[in-house]
N, C-alpha and C positions, 0 to 999 in steps of 0.2 A: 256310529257303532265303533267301538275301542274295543280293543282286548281280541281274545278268541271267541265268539262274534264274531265279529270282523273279519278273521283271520279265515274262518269259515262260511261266510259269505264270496267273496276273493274267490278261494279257492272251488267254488263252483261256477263261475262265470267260463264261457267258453268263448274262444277266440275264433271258432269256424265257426261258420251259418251251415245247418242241415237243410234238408229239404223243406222238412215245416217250418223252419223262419223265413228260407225262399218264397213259400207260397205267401204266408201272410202281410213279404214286404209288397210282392203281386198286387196281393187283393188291397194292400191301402192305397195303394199304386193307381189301380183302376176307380178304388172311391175316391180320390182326391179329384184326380185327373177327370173324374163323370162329372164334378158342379164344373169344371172348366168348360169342356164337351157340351156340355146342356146350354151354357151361357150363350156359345157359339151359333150351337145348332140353333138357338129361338131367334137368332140375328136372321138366319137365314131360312128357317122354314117355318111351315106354322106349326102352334103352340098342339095343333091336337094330331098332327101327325110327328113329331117329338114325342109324342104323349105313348099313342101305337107305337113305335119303335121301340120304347123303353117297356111298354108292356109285353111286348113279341119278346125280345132279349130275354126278361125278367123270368117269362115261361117257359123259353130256351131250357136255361141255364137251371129253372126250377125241377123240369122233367129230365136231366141230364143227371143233378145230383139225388134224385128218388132213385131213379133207374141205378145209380153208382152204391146207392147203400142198400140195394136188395129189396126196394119195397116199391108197389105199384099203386097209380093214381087210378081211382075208383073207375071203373067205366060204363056206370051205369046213372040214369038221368037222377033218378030217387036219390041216390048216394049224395050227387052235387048240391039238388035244392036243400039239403040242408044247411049246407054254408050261407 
């Protein structure tokens, strides 16, 4: 990029981190860091309870962010058997 381009690209970079670049350096933080964590965990425990603890986590953190954006998970049997 030359010229004004350029000059206007530059000029929009910012040199703080907000809050949203904090979380999403976080969350690559926790995905890099999980195949490491994984590799460890299967040294030392078995493969299908590694397996349960990533799925407990997974529903954790899945029913934490419904609940955070205002919407709720079905609670009735009918609703589920269609997945």
């Amino acid at each position: 990029m030359t010229g004004l381009q350029g000059a206007r690209m530059r000029g929009q970079i910012r040199t703080v981190m907000g809050v949203t670049e904090w979380m999403l350096l976080f969350i690559l933080g926790i995905l890099w860091g999980g195949s490491y964590f994984g590799k460890v965990a299967l040294e030392q425990l078995d493969p299908f309870t590694v397996a349960v603890c990533r799925l407990g986590l997974a529903a954790v953190v899945l029913n934490a962010v419904v609940r955070a954006t205002g919407y709720r998970l079905p609670g009735s049997f009918p609703a589920w058997r269609a997945f």
